[in-house]
N, C-alpha and C positions, 0 to 999 in steps of 0.2 A: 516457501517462496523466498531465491535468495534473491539477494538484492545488486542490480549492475548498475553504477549510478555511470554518467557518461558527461557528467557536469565537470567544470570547473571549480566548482564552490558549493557544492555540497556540504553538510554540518559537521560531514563525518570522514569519509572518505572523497572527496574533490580531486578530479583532479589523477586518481590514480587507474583508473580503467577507460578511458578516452581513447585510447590506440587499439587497437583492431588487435594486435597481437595480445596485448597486454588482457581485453575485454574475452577472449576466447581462454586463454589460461588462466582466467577467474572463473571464469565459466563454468570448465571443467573441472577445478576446484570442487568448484560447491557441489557440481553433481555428483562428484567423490564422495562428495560428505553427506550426499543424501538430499541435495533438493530436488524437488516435483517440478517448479517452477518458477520460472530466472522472468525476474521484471526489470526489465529495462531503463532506463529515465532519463531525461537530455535535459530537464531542467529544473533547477533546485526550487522545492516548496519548502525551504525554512524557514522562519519567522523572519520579514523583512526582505525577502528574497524581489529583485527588477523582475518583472516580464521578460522571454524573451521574445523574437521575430519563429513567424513560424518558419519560415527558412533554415534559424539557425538551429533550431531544432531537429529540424526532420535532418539535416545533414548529420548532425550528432548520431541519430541515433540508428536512421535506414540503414547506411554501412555498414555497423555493427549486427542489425537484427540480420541482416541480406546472409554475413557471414556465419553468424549462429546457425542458422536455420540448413547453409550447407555443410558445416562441420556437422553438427549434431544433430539428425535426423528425424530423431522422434520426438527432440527438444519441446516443450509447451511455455513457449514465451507469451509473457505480457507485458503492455506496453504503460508506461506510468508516465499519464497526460494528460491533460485539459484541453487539449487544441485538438476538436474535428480532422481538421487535414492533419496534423499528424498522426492522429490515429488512422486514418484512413491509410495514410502512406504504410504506416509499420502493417498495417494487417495485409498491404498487397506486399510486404517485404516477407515475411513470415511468421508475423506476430499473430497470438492465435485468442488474447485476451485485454480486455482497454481495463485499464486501474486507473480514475478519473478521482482524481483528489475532489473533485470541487462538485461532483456529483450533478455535472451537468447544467452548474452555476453559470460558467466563465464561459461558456459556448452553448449559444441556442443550434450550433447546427448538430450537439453531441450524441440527443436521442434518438431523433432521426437515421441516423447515420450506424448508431448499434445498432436499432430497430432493422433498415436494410443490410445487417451484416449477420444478424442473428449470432452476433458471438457475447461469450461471457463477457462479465461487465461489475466489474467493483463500482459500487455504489456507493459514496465516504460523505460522512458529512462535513461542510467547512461552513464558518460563519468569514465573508471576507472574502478576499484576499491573500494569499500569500503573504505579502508585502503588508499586509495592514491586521491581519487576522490577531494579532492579539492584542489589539486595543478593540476586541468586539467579544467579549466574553460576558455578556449579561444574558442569562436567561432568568425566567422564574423558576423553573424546574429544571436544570442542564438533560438528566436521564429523559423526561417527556418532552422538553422541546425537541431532542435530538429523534426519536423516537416520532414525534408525530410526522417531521419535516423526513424522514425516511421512508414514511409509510405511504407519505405523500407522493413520493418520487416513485416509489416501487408501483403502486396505482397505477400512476403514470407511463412506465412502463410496458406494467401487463398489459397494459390499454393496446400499444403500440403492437402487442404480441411476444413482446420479450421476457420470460420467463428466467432465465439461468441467470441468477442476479446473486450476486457476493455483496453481504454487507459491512461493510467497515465505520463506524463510531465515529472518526477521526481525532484521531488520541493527536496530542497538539495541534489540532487545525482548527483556532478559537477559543481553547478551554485552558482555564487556570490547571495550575499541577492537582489541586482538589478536583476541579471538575473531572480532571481528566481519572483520576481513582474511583469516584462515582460511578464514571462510564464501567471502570474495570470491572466493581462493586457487581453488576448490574446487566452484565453482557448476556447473559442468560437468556432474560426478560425483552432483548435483541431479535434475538432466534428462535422463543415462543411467538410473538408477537408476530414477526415478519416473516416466518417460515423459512428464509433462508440461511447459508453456512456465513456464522461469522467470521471475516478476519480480521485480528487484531498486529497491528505493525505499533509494535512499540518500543523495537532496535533502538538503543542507545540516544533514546529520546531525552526530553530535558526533565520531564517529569519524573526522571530515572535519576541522572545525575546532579541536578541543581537542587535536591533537600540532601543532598550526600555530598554536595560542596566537592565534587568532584570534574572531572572534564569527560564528554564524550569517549576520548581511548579511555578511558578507565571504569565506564560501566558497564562491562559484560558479565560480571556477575548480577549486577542487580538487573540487567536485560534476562539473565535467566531464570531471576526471583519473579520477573513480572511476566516472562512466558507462562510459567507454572501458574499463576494466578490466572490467564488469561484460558487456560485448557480447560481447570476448574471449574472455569466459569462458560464454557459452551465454547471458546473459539476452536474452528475447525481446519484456521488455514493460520501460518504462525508467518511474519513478514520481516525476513531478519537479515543482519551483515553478516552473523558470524553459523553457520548451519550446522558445524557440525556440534556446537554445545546446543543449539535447537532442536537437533535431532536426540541429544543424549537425554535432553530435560522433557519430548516427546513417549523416548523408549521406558524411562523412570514414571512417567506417569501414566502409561499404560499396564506397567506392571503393575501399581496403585489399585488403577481402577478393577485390574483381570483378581486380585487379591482380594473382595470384597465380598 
């Protein structure tokens, strides 16, 4: 899954694929390089990140999906949001998957709304807020609380009828850099448990760069050290900025496992 941020202020990339020309030529980039599926996103979930209007969102990002989806035909876009109506809107623009950081926290109209749309659907856990999530990082068990409030939601779902369900941990959304290695530790016990394909998005995260005293541009090798650990460990969908060394740390580890 590569990644098209379409924010202004994203942690990593801000700022640089906003323009319809500029979003389409990245685009095709990554699916040069081998991605399956380009997720889209109008509004930054990093630590500390405003809200925005759903307006300004859905303007962000419908244009962009509108024109993907006629450039690139067979394209399988997802749309990475918390806002119902914008999800709604991307899925009548061409979006064909909702990747909901907040797991259907930040919007009661979210479940509903898969449920009548019967599309896939990232299921992530966040403790919070965007904006506030990491002054909430108490659990008693970080692996089982994550884990029961998942199991929760997926219930919850089935209930609705919605089966095709992607589960995502959420690596920084809540959790100390420990926690969030716990989580890595333990992805496995994810995919037993919940029967569904884990994915793990842990692109240039801070749990990456900040015990390596490093900046965001500077951790794509340790994004590749934590791919590997993520494959390892059950993840079956990899959520990254840079694809084509995701793709190389996928082809290496298949040779691995076909070696065995």
């Amino acid at each position: 899954m590569g990644i098209l941020n379409t924010t202004p202020d994203s942690f990593y990339d801000g700022g640089r694929y906003n323009q319809l020309d500029l979003a389409v030529e990245h685009t095709a980039k990554m699916l040069a390089e081998g991605a399956h599926i380009i997720d889209v996103g109008g509004a930054s979930s990093k630590p500390g990140a405003i809200s925005i209007s759903t307006q300004v969102e859905v303007d962000r990002v419908v244009p962009i999906i509108e024109r993907l989806r006629h450039t690139f035909k067979d394209l399988l876009i997802s749309i990475d949001t918390y806002q119902s109506k914008v999800a709604e809107a991307a899925l009548a623009a061409g979006a064909s998957i909702v990747n909901d950081i907040s797991g259907g926290k930040m919007d009661d109209g979210m479940f509903p709304l898969i449920a009548k749309e019967k599309c896939p659907y990232v299921l992530t856990h966040l403790l919070g807020t965007p904006k506030n999530m990491q002054d909430q990082t108490v659990y008693d068990d970080v692996v089982l609380d994550v884990l029961k409030e998942l199991s929760e939601k997926v219930a919850q779902l089935e209930k609705l009828g919605l089966n095709d369900i992607i589960i995502d941990p959420g690596f920084g959304f809540g959790k100390t850099v420990e926690q969030n290695y716990q989580l890595l530790r333990n992805l496995r016990l994810f995919e037993k448990a919940l029967g569904k394909p884990i994915l793990a998005g842990l692109s240039r995260k801070s749990m990456l760069y900040k015990p390596l005293r490093i900046r965001p541009e500077d951790s794509l090798n340790a994004t590749t050290a934590a791919n590997i650990l993520a494959l390892q460990n059950g993840a079956r969908i990899l959520r990254v900025h840079d694809v084509k060394e995701a793709k190389d740390a996928v082809a290496i580890f298949n040779l691995y496992e076909k070696s065995n």
